[in-house]
C-alpha positions as a printed Julia matrix, in Angstrom:
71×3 Matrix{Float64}:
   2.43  -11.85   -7.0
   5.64  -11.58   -4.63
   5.37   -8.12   -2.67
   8.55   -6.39   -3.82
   8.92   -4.64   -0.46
   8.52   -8.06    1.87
   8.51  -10.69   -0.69
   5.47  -12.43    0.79
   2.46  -13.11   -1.18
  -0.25  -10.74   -2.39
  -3.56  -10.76   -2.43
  -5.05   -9.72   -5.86
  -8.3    -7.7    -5.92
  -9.24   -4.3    -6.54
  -9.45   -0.69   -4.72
 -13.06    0.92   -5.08
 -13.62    4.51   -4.55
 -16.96    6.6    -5.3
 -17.37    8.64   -8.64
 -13.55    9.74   -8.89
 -10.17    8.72   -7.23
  -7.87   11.47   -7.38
  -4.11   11.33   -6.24
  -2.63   14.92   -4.75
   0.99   15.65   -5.38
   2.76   16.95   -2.69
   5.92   19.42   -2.89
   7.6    20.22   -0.1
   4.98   19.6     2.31
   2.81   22.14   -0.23
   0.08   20.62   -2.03
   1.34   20.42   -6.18
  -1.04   19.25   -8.79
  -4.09   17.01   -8.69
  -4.63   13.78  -10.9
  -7.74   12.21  -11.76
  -6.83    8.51  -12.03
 -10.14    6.98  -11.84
 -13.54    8.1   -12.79
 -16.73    6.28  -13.11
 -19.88    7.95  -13.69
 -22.22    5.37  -12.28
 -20.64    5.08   -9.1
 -17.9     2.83   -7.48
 -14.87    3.37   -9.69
 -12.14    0.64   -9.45
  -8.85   -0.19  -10.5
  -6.97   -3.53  -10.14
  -4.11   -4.43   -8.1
  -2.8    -6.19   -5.21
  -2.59   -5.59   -1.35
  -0.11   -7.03    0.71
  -1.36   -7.74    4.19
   2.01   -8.47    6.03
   3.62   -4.82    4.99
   0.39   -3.11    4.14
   1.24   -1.74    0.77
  -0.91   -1.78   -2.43
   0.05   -1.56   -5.83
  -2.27   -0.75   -8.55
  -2.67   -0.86  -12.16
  -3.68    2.91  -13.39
  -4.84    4.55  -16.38
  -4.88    8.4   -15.68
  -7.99    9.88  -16.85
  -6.53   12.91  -17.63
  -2.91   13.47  -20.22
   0.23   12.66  -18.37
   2.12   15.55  -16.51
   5.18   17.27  -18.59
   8.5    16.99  -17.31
């Protein structure tokens, strides 16, 4: 996959995390609401995507664990 940020090549693999990854929303410089993305109870919960080494961005394929927020 092209990086869409550098257009060089990605490397395809996954991000690991303990028992939960959990993305913070922040407002203002405040922290706003928590999201449980990933959650694994046996330990090492991953989700696939791609890094890109030259412009160190990842992008990765999610499933929230938890409903989506309302808008």
């Amino acid at each position: 996959m092209k990086c869409p940020f550098c257009g060089e090549e990605m490397m395809e693999g996954y991000l690991k995390a303990g028992r939960y990854v959990q993305f913070q929303e922040l407002r203002d410089g405040k922290k706003g609401q928590e999201y449980l993305v990933a959650k694994s109870f046996m330990g090492d919960a991953k989700m696939d995507g791609f890094l890109c080494p030259y412009c160190r961005k990842v992008i990765l394929n999610i499933s929230l664990v938890e409903e989506r927020p309302s808008r």
